[in-house]
MARMILO-312754 format. One record per residue: residue in three letters; x, y, z of N, C-alpha, C in turn. Coordinates in pm, whole numbers, padded with zeros to 5 digits, always signed. Layout:
# residues N
AlaXYZXYZXYZ/...
# end
This chain:
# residues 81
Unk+09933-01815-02904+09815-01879-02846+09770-01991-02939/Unk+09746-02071-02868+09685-02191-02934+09558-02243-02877/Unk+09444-02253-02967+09328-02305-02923+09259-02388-02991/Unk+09162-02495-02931+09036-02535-03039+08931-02504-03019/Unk+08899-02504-03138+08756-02410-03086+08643-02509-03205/Unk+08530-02528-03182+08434-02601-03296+08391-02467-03374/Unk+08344-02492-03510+08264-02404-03622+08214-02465-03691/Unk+08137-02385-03785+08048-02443-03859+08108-02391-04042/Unk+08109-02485-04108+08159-02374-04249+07993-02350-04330/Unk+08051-02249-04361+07944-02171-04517+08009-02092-04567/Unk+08005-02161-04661+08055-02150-04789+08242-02145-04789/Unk+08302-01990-04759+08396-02013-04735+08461-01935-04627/Unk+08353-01940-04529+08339-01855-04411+08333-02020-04278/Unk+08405-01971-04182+08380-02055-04110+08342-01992-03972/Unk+08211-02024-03906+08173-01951-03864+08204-02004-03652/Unk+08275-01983-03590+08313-02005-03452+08178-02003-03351/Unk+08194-02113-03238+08099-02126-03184+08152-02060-03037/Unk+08233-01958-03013+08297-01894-02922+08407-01797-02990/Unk+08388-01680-02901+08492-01578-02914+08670-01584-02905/Unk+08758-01572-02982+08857-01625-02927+08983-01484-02869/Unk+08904-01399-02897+08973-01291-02763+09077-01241-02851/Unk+09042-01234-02974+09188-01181-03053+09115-01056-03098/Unk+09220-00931-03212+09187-00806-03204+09139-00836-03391/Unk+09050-00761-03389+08985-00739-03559+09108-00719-03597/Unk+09067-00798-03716+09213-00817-03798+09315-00894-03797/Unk+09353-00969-03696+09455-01012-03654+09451-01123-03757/Unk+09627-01164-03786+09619-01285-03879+09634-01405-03776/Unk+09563-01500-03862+09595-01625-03800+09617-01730-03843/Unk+09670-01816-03798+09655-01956-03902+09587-02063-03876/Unk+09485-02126-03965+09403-02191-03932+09410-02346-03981/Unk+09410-02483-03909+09428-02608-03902+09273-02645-03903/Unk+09271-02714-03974+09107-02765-04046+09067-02936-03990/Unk+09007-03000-03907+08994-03119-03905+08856-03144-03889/Unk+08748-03214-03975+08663-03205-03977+08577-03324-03861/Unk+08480-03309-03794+08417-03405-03723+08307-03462-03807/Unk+08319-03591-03782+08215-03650-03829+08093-03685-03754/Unk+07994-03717-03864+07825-03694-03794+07831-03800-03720/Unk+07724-03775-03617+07720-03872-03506+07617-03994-03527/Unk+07653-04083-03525+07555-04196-03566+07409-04187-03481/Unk+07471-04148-03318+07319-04166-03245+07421-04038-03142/Unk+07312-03986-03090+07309-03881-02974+07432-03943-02885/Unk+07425-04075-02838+07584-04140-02778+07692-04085-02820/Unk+07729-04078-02960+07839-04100-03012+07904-03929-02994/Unk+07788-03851-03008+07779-03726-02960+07855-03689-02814/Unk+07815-03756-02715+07805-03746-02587+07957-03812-02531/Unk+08006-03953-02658+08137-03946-02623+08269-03922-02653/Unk+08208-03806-02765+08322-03690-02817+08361-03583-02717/Unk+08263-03511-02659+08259-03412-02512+08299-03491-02433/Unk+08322-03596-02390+08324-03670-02213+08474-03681-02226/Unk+08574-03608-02340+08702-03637-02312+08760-03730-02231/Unk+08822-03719-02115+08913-03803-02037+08829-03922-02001/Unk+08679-03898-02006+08605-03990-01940+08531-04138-02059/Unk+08603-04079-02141+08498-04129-02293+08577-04242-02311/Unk+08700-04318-02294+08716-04448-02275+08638-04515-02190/Unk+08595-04472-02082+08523-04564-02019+08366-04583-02005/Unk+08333-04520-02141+08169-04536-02150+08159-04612-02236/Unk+08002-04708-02129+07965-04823-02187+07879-04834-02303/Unk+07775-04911-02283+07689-04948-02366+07589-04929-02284/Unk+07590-04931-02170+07505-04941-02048+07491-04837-02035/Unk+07604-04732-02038+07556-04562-02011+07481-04529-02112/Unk+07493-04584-02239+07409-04470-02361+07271-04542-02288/Unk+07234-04697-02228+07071-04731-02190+07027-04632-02090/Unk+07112-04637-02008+07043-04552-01865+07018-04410-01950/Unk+07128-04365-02022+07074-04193-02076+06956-04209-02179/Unk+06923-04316-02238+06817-04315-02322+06693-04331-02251/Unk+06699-04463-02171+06586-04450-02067+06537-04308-01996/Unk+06653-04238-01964+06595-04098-01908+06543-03995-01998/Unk+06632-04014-02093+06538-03917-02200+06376-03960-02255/Unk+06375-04081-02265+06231-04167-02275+06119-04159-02168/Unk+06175-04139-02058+06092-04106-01935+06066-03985-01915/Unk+06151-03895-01971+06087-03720-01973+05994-03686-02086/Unk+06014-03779-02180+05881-03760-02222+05744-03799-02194/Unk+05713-03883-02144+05641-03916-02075+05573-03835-02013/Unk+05435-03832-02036+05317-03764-01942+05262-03792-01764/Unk+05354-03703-01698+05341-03727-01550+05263-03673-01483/Unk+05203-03566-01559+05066-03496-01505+04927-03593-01446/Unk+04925-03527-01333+04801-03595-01285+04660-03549-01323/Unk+04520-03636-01296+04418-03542-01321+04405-03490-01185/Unk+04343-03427-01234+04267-03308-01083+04101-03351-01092/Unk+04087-03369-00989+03934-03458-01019+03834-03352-00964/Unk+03751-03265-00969+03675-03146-00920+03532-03224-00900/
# end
């Protein structure tokens, strides 16, 4: 079986962000490639979009920022009694 899977290291424990279905104990061998930090939430977004992540713009990170900018935003109305 071959898989990737993301983790996190401490110290000299690396800790899996999913189960990989093997039995306590089992040996394995482990291939190390580290990701690097993401400059902005984008760069994030076009590590996951695999097959799709050549073709994101500059224009997609505006429209996703605009939406995240607009949920913050206070949409509550008053209630006038």
């Amino acid at each position: 079986m071959t898989k990737a899977v993301h983790g996190v290291i401490h110290g000299k424990v690396i800790q899996l962000t999913e189960e990989l279905g093997l039995a306590e104990g089992q040996e394995v061998q482990v291939f190390v490639r580290a990701i690097p930090p993401s400059a902005s939430w984008g760069e994030g977004l076009r590590r996951c979009a695999g097959a799709l992540a050549h073709e994101w713009t500059e224009a997609d990170d505006r429209i996703l920022e605009d939406l995240r900018q607009e949920r913050k935003r206070d949409s509550r109305r008053e209630i006038s009694q």
